[in-house]
N, C-alpha and C positions, 0 to 999 in steps of 0.2 A: 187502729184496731188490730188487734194477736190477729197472726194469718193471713193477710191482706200486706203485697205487695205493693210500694210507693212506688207506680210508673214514673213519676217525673224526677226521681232519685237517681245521680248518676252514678256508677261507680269509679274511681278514681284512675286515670291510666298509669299500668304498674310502672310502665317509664318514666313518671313521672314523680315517684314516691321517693324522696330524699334517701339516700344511700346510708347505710348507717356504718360509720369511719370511726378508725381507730383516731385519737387525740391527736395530733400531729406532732406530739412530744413523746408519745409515745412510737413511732413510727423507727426513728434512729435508735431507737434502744432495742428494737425486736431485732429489726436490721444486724446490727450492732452483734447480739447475742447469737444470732444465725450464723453469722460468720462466723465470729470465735471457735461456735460447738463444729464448723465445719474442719478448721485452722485445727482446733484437736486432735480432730480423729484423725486428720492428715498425719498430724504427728506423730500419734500414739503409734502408727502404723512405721511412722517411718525410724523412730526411735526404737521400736521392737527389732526392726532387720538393721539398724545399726549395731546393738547390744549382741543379737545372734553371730552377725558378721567380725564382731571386734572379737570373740571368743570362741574355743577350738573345743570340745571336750577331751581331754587326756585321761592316763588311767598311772599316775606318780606313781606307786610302788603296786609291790606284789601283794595278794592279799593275806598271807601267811595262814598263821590254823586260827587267828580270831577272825578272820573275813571282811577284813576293810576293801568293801571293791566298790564305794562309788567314785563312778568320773567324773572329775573337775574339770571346771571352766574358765580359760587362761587366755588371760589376752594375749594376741599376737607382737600385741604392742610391748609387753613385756615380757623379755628375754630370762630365761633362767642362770643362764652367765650374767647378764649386768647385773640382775639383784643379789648373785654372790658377791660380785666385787664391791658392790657397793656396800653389800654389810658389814665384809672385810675392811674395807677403808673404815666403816662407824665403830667397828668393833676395835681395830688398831687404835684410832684415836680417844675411844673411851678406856681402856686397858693402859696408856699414857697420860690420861689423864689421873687416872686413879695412882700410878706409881707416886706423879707428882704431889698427889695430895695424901700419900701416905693410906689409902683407902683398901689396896691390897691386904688380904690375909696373910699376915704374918705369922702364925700357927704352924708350921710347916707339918707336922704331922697331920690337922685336920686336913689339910691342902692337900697332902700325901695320900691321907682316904680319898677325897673327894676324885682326886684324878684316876686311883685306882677303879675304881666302879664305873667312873665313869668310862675307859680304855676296856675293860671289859664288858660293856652295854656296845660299844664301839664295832668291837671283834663282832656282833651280829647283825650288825645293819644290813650285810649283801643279802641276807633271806629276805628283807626287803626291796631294796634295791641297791644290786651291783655298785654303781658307779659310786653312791657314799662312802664304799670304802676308800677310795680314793682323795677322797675330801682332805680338805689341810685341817680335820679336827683341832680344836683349843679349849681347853678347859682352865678358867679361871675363880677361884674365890673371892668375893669382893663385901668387904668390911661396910655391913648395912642392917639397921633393926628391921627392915623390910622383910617377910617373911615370902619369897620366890627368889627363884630360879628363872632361867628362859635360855634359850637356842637361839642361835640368828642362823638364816640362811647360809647353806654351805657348812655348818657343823661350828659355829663358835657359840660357846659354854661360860655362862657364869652362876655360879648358886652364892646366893648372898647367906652371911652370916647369920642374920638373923632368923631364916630355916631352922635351921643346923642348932641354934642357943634354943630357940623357942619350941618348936617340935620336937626335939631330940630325938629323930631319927635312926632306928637302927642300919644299919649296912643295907637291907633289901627295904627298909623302908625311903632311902635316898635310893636307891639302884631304881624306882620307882618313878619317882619324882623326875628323877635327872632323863630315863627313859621316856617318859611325858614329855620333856621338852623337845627330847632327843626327835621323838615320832615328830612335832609338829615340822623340824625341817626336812623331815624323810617325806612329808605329808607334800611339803611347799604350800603350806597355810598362808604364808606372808605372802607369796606372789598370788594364790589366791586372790585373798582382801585386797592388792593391789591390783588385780586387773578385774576385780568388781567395780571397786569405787571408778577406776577410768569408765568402765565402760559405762557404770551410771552417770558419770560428768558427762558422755559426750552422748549421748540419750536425753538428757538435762539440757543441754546446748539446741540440740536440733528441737526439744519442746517449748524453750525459749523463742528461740527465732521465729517460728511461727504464731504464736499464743501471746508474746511479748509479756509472760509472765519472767519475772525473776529466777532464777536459777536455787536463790536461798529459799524461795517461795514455796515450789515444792521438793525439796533434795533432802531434808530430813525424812520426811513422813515417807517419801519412795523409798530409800536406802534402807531405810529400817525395817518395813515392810517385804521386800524382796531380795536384801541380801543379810543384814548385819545381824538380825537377832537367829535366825536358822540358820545359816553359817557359823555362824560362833560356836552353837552350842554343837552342831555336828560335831566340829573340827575337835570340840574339846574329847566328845566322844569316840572320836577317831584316836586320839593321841594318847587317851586312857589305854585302848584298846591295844595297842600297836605297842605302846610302854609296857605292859604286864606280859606281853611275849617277848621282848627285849631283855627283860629282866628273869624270864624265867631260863631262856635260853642260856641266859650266861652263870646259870649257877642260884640264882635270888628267887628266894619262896614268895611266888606272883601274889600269892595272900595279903603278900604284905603291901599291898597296894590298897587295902581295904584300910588295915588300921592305921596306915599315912593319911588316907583322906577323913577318915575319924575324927584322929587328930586336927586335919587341919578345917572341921568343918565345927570344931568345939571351940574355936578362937571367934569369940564372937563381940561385938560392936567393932569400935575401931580399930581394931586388930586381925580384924576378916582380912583372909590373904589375898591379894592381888590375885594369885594363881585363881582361885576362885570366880571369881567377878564374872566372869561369863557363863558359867556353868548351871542347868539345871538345881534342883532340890538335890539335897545331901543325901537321899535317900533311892532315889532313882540312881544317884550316879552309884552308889557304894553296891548297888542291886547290879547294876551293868559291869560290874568291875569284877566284882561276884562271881558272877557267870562268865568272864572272859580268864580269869583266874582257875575257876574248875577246868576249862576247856585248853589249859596250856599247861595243866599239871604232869600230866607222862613226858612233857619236855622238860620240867624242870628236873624231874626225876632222873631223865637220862643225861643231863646235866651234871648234876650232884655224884653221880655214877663213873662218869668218865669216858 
């Protein structure tokens, strides 16, 4: 009967009411997961004051009138002497190689421009930084459809031919180009990238040994994320910037930086220029180049003046 409590109804003792348990095959897998997410964060933590520790921030060059002044992060581990010698040794043995294979510019007038411009981009690197003038500068042409250029650390120089055939370049539209490369070893881009990637390997290492994850596992998706696509496209931005003052200093209408990348941003499917490849939209960068060009024109002028 509703409302009427059964006196002789016991209620159960809660001490005695079966426990309610996770599967026992589920047990080692929670286990299991707790640890790891702990082994992580250990890591994360410890990986973070490795990377801080392996890298110094420096300030490579002066920031002249376009205003390249952020500071880079170089590892200790990598010296700015050893990666000139070493570029020097790659650069000597590729510049040998090319003799033997007949790969040098034979042209000697082109070769004759090309080193002129570029000895006068040279004569301004101390507004950047001093000590480049002292560099063992080289400049070489090298017989290639390839349409770039590039700088190795320490100041060695090659513009390949097929530039020069394909763009057809006027004198300040290469004084441009060559100034771009120029900047990236005034910049020390390459020791950059290389004491990124270390200091991600050994961040990558110490997340391994704790996590027992692979290193291939996650070293793409980190590197890409934290260093290689915003570094790249800075540094391209840096080496625009720091080229159209190099070129304007030395005499070369910095404009013509605009309608060099023009050019080389109208070579399109498989003739896109290597130089290229890292860089923003065609249209961002020629905007930036733009305004670093207006902003170096009373030096070009006084330049041109004498």
């Amino acid at each position: 009967m509703r409302g009427e409590i059964d006196q002789d109804r016991q209620e159960p003792d809660p001490a005695s009411r079966p426990r309610r348990e996770l599967p026992t095959e589920k047990e080692p897998e929670l286990k299991k997961n707790t640890v790891t997410l702990r082994r992580v964060s250990i890591a994360v933590a410890l990986s973070l004051t490795v990377l801080l520790a392996a890298c110094a921030a420096v300030q490579t060059t002066n920031t002249g009138s376009v205003g390249v002044e952020r500071k880079q992060y170089m590892s200790s581990m990598v010296s700015e002497q050893a990666l000139e010698q070493e570029a020097a040794q790659q650069y000597r043995t590729l510049i040998g190689q090319a003799k033997a294979q007949g790969a040098l510019d034979e042209d000697k007038q082109q070769t004759a421009r090309v080193k002129t411009i570029a000895n006068r981009l040279i004569k301004q690197v101390s507004v950047f930084r001093p000590d480049a003038a002292n560099w063992n500068w080289e400049v070489h042409v090298l017989k290639s459809k390839e349409v770039n250029a590039w700088c190795m650390p320490g100041g060695k120089i090659a513009v390949y031919t097929g530039l020069i055939q394909q763009i057809k370049p006027t004198d300040a539209e290469l004084a441009a180009v060559i100034g771009h490369e120029m900047a990236h070893a005034l910049r020390e881009h390459t020791r950059e990238q290389v004491s990124q990637q270390m200091a991600t390997n050994l961040g990558l290492s110490v997340l391994s040994a704790f996590t027992g994850a692979g290193v291939a596992d996650l070293g793409g998706t980190l590197s890409k994320v934290m260093f290689t696509l915003p570094n790249s496209r800075t540094a391209e931005a840096e080496a625009d910037r720091i080229g159209v003052e190099l070129a304007a200093r030395a005499g070369y209408d910095p404009h013509a930086a605009v309608t060099l990348w023009q050019k080389m941003a109208s070579l399109g499917g498989s003739q896109q220029p290597e130089i290229l490849s890292t860089h923003p939209s065609a249209e961002s960068r020629i905007a930036d180049i733009q305004t670093a060009a207006d902003k170096v024109m009373p030096l070009y002028t006084k330049a041109v003046k004498g």
